[in-house]
N, C-alpha and C positions, 0 to 999 in steps of 0.2 A: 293207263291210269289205275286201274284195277291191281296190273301187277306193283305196283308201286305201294298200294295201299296194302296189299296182303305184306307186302317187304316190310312197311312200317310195323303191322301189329305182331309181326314175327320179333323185329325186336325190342318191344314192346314186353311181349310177354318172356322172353328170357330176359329183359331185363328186372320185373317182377320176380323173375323164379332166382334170380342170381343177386339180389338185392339184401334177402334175409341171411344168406351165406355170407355176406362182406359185412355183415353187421354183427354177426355173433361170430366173426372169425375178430373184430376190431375189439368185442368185450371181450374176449378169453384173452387180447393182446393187452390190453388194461388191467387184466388183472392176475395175472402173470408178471407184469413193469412194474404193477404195486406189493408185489412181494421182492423184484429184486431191486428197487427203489430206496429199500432199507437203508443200504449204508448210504445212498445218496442223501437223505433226509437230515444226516448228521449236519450235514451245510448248507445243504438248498432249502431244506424245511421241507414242507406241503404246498400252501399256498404263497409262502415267504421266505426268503434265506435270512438267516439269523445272523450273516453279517453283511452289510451294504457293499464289501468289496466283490463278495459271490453274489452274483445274478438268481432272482424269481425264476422259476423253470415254468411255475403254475399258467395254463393255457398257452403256452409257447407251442408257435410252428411243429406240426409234427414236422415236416419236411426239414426246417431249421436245425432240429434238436438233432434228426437224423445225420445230416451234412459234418454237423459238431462233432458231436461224439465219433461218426469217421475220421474226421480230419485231425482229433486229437488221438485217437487209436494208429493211425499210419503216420503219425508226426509231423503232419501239414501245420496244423496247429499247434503250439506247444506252450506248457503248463507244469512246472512242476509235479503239483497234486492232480491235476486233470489228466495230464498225460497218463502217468503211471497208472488212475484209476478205470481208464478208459482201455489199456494195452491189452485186459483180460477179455472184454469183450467180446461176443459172438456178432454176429449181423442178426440175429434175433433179437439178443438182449438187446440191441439197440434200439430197433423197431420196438419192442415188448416198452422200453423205456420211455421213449417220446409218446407212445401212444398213451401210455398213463398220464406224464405230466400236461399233454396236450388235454388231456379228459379234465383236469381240476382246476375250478374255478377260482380266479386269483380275486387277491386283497386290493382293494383299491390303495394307493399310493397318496401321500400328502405332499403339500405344497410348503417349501420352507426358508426360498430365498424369497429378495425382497422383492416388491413389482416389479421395479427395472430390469430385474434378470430376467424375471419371466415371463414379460414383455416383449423383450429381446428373442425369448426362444418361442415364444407365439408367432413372434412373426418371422423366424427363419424356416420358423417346421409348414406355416403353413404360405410363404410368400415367397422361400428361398434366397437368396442375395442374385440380381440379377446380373451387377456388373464384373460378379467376380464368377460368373456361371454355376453358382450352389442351386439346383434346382429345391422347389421344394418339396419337405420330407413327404408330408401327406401324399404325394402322389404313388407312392410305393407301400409307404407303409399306414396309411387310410388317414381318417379324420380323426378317430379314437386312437390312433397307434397301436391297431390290432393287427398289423402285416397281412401280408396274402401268402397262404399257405403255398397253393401250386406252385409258386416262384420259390418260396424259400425266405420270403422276407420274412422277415422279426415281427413278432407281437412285441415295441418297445412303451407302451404306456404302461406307469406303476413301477417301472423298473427304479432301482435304488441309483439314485444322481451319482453317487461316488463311480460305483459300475460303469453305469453308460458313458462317464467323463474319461473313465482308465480306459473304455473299451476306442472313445472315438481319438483317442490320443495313441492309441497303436495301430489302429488303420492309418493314420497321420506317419507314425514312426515307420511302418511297413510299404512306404509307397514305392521306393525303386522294386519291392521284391513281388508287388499286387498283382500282376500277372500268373506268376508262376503260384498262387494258390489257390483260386475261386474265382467266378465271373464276379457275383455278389461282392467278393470280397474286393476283385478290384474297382466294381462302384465305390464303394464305401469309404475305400483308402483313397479315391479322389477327391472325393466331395471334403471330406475330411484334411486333406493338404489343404484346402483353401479356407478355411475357417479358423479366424483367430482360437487363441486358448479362452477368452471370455466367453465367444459364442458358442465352443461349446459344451462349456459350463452353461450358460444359459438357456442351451437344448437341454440338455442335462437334468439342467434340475427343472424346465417346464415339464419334460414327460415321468417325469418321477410321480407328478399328480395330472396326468393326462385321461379324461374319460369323457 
């Protein structure tokens, strides 16, 4: 009993002494991303991308943004402009990167279709469809659409409708190849075969104003 207890305060206190190290190693990584962020802002913005085809970065997954930017840097993923902007990258600047846009606090998102649509994506995100096995989204990626870091899920609330509709239509278009790219990514591209193009548009433009 005794040795068990001294076991505990042993790691205890090196996790106290190793605590302020992981924290000021995580600021000098934030702000280090917001210097080479620069050219990223031209299209992401800060808290906003300045066009609804390019995705909000603001509070995003570090682990997410991490996976991305790999997968568009070794051509897992591909992008024209992403690709190419991504091919210079170091494993640092990557890390340097999400950990900035993970640090800033996003815009909240508005509501712009009519109820019925988002009516419709209330209740896939948080009810799923059950006869066609669409689980629902909440369960992954929370009640607010803030995702869970550890896994890799997406923070999708606030995201711009057009985005989230192009992104859930290429996991749809990507489905023979979902295997061979991400675990994540072959959830995504299933759940996405089975949902009409309305629903998800009506996902879509529910979590555009999801909070």
């Amino acid at each position: 009993m005794r040795y068990k207890l001294f076991s505990k305060a042993k790691y205890l206190c090196l996790a106290i002494l190793i605590l302020p190290i992981l924290v000021f190693a995580n600021e000098e990584s934030i702000k280090a991303g917001e210097q080479k962020a620069m050219i990223c802002t031209a299209c992401h913005g800060v808290e906003k991308s300045v066009n609804p085809e390019w995705p909000n970065l603001s509070q995003q997954s570090k682990k997410y943004l991490v996976e991305q930017l790999h997968a568009f840097r070794d051509g897992i993923r591909k992008n024209a402009l992403m690709s190419s902007q991504a091919m210079g990258l170091s494993d640092k600047d990557i890390e340097d990167l999400a950990a900035y846009y993970n640090s800033v606090p996003s815009d909240k998102g508005k509501l712009k279709a009519n109820e019925e649509i988002i009516s419709l994506g209330q209740e896939i995100y948080r009810g799923g469809i059950y006869d066609r096995g669409v689980p629902a989204c909440i369960s992954c990626h929370g009640p607010k659409g803030l995702g869970i870091d550890r896994t890799g899920y997406p923070k999708v609330s606030g995201q711009h409708s057009i985005y989230t509709l192009n992104r859930l239509k290429n996991y749809k278009d990507g489905y023979d190849l979902k295997d061979s790219v991400s675990k994540n990514y072959a959830i995504m591209s299933s759940i996405s075969f089975r949902l009409s193009n309305l629903e998800m548009k009506a996902l879509s433009e529910y979590l555009q104003g999801l909070y």
